[in-house]
C-alpha positions, -999 to +999 in steps of 0.1 A: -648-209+384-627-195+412-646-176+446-620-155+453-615-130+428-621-101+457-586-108+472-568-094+439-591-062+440-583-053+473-562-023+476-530-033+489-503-011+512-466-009+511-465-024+545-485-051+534-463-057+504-431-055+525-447-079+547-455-104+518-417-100+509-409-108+543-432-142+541-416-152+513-380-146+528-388-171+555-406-195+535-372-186+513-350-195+540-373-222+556-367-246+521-323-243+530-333-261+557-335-304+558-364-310+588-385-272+576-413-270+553-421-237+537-451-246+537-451-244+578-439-214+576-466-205+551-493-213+577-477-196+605-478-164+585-515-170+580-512-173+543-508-205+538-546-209+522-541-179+496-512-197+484-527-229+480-555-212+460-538-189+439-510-220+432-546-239+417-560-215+400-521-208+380-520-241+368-559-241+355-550-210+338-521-221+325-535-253+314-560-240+296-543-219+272-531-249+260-563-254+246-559-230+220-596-215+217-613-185+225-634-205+252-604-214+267-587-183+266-618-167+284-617-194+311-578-187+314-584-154+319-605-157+346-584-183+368-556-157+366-569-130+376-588-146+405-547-152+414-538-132+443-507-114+427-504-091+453-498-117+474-479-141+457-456-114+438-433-101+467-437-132+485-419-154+449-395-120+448-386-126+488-380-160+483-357-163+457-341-133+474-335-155+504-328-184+487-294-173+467-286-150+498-289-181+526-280-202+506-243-192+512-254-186+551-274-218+563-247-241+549-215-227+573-241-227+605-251-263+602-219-274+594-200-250+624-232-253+648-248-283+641-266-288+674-272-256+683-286-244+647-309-277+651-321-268+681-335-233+672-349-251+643-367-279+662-380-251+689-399-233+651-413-267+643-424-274+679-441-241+685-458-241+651-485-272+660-503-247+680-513-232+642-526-267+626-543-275+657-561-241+663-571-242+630-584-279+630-612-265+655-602-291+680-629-313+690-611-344+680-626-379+684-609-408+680-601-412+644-585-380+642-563-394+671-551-424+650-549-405+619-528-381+639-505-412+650-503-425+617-489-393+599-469-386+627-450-420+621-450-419+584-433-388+587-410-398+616-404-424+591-393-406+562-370-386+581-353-420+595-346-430+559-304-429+555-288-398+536-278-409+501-245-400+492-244-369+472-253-377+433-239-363+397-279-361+389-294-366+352-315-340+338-343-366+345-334-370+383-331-333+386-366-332+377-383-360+395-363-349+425-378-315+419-413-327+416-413-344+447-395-318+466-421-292+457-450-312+471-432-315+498-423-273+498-461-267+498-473-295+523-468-280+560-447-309+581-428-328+553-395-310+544-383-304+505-346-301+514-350-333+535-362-354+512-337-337+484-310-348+514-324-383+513-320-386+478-286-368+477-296-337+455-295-313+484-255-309+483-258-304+444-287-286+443-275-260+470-240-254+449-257-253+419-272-220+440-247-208+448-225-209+415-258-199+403-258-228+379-288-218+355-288-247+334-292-269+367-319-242+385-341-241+352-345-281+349-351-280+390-377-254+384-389-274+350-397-303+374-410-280+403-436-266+377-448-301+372-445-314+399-468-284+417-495-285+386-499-328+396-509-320+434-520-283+444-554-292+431-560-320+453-548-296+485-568-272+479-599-290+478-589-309+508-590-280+527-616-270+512-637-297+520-618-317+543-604-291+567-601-305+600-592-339+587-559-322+567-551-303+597-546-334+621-527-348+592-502-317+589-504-316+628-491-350+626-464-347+593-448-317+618-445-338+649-430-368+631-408-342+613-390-334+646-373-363+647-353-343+612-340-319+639-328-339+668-295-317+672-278-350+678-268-366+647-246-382+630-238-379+590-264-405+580-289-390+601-284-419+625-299-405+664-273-401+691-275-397+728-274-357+738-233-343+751-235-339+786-246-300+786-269-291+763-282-260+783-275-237+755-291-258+732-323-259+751-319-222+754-320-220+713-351-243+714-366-215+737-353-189+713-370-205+679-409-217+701-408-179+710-395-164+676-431-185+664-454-171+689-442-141+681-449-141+648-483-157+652-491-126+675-479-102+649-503-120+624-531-119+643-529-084+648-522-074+613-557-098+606-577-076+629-568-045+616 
């Protein structure tokens, strides 16, 4: 039985609404991006929890009804309306919004501006430790430093591996890819578009966007469904229970991920040496740390109203 029915009784504002859709937009626009996780951008915006929550308690709901009794009707029921619709509603609608709109944006500027797209990039994920680690309660002792170094390099890792060559993907790859890439989508530091990159789905999946493939989207979102029911449980009692322990890890996943957005790359992802000026790349990296701290400020103050 959920404990947070209270958030979907709460009266809710257009401003708060519009700001939900605005969430969702970056979170949206955060998943065109191989080296961002929505789910970063989730925690910035101080939702990040909500989501996790109300992601759970959709899947027991809809679970259950495959049950087919009145008892498990009654216990559906109640999971989905302790879901925070308000909340998750305009953030889905802002998201898909961004999604097929960017989709036809992000492409051109990493492609035109590599470095310099990177770099405002790289400045987000930088700035955005200060959320895990405030949250984490600090304090740390020496585990959490090793467990800290170790999810650091796993990530640093992953985003080392070679770029597949782009695939003609099965219906079953399309899936699998989309099962993993949603885990992925909803655990801060590790990057769905990067890992569909690694796999060579992200070219596909990005035109199948854009030509607005539906065939394509509803297998991808088939797998996403599955792949989301097989993991959000297990995050949200992590940070239910296990808060500051999952917050060094996601402090760790989102410095390793850094390594994604080195501006200086070439097409396998290989690192290269940076040009000779890159002041106006380290004046992006400025631009994206302060575009952060500006939205954690805005946050905070919408919290203490």
């Amino acid at each position: 039985m959920s404990n947070h029915p209270r958030n979907a009784k709460k009266p809710i504002s257009v401003i708060e609404t519009l700001l939900n859709f605005v969430r969702g937009s970056l979170i949206g626009i955060a998943e065109l991006i191989p080296g961002i996780s929505g789910g970063t951008i989730a925690l910035i915006t101080g939702v990040y929890k909500r989501v996790i929550d109300s992601a759970a308690e959709t899947v027991r709901g809809i679970v259950l009804l495959f049950g087919f009794s009145k008892s498990n009707l009654a216990k559906s029921t109640t999971h989905l309306k302790a879901i925070s619709w308000s909340l998750l509603i305009p953030m889905l609608i802002g998201m898909v919004t961004a999604i097929f709109v960017g989709a036809g944006i992000v492409e051109p500027l990493l492609e035109q501006y590599p470095t310099v797209t990177k770099a405002v990039f790289a400045g987000l994920i930088a700035a955005s430790l200060f959320v895990p680690i405030t949250l984490s309660g600090m304090g740390w002792k020496l585990s959490h430093y090793l467990v800290l170094l170790l999810s650091a390099s796993a990530a640093f890792a992953f985003t080392s591996i070679p770029r597949a060559a782009d695939t003609d993907p099965s219906f079953l790859v399309i899936m699998f890819s989309a099962a993993f890439s949603v885990c992925a989508l909803v655990l801060p530091g590790i990057s769905g578009s990067y890992l569909l990159l690694a796999l060579g789905m992200y070219a596909p999946t990005l035109a199948a966007v854009n030509d607005r493939d539906f065939g394509y989207l509803g297998t991808f979102v088939l797998g996403a469904i599955l792949g989301l029911a097989s993991f959000v449980s297990l995050l949200q009692w992590l940070l239910a229970n296990k808060i500051k322990m999952t917050m060094v890890v996601m402090t760790g996943l989102m410095m390793g991920s850094l390594r994604a957005l080195w501006p200086w790359q070439n097409e396998t992802g290989a690192i290269l040496m940076p040009e000779a000026s890159f002041g106006l790349e380290l004046l992006m990296f400025g631009l994206g740390s302060a575009i952060v701290f500006g939205l954690i400020v805005i946050e905070r103050r919408m919290g203490h109203k």
